[in-house]
C-alpha positions as CSV (number, residue, x, y, z in Angstrom):
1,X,107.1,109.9,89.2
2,X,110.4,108.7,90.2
3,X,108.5,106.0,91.9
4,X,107.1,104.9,88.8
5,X,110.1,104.8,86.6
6,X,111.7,102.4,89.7
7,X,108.9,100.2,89.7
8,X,108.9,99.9,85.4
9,X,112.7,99.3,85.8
10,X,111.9,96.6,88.2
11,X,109.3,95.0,86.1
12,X,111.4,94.7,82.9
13,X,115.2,93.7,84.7
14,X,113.6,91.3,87.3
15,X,109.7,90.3,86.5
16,X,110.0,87.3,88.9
17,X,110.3,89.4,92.0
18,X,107.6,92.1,91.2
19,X,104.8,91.9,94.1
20,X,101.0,91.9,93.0
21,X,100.7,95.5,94.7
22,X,103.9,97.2,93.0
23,X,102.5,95.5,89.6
24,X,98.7,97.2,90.4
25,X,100.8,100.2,91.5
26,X,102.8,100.5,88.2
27,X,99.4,100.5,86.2
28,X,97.9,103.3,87.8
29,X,101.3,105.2,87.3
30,X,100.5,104.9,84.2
31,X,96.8,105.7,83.8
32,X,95.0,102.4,84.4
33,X,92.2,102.8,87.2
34,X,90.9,100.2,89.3
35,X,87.8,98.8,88.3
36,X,86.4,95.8,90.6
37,X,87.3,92.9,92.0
38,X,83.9,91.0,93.2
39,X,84.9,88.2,95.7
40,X,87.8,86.9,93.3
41,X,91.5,87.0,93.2
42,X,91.8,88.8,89.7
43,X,91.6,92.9,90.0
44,X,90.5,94.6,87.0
45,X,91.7,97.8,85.7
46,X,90.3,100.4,83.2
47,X,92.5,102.9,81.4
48,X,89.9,105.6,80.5
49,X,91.8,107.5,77.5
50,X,91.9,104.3,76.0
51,X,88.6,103.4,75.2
52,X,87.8,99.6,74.0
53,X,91.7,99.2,72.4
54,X,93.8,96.4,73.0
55,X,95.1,96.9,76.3
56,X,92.5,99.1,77.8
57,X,91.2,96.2,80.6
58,X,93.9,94.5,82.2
59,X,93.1,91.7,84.3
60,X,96.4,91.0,87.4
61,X,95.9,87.9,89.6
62,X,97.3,87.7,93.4
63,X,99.4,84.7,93.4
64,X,100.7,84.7,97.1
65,X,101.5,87.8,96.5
66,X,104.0,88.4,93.5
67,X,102.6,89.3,90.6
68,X,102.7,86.6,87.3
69,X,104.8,87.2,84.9
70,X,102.5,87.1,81.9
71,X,100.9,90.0,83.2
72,X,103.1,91.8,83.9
73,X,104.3,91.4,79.7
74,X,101.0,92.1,79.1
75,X,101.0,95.5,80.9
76,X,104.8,96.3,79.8
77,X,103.6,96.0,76.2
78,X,101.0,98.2,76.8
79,X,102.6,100.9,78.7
80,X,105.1,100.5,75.6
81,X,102.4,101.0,73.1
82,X,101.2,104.1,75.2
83,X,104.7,105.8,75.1
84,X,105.1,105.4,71.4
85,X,101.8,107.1,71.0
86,X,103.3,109.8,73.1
């Protein structure tokens, strides 16, 4: 878990230098699952609990590898939303 906590850290102080792995990584820290990626450069993940909610399918594209930066918002808000649940 401490691995997790590092990697959100990383994602909200420095979202430029987040790799595409550490940002698939930090999704299934928190629950996402991944789902396919047929032939393409964008990887799909699932989060199971979450049903067909906003934020349930997130979509992360490669680019040469680092992650970009409006998915990796996109996944921050969700994990967000998830913790306030909580």
């Amino acid at each position: 878990m401490a691995k997790c906590k590092r990697l959100l850290g990383k994602a909200k102080s420095s979202p430029n230098n987040l790799r595409f792995n550490e940002l698939c990584k930090l999704a299934e820290c928190y629950g996402w699952v991944f789902d396919r990626q047929n032939g393409t450069s964008h990887a799909i993940y699932l989060h199971p609990s979450l049903g067909n909610a906003p934020g349930s399918l997130m979509n992360f594209q490669d680019d040469n590898g680092k992650a970009k930066r409006g998915q990796i918002r996109q996944l921050l808000n969700a994990i967000e939303e998830l913790e306030m649940e909580e």
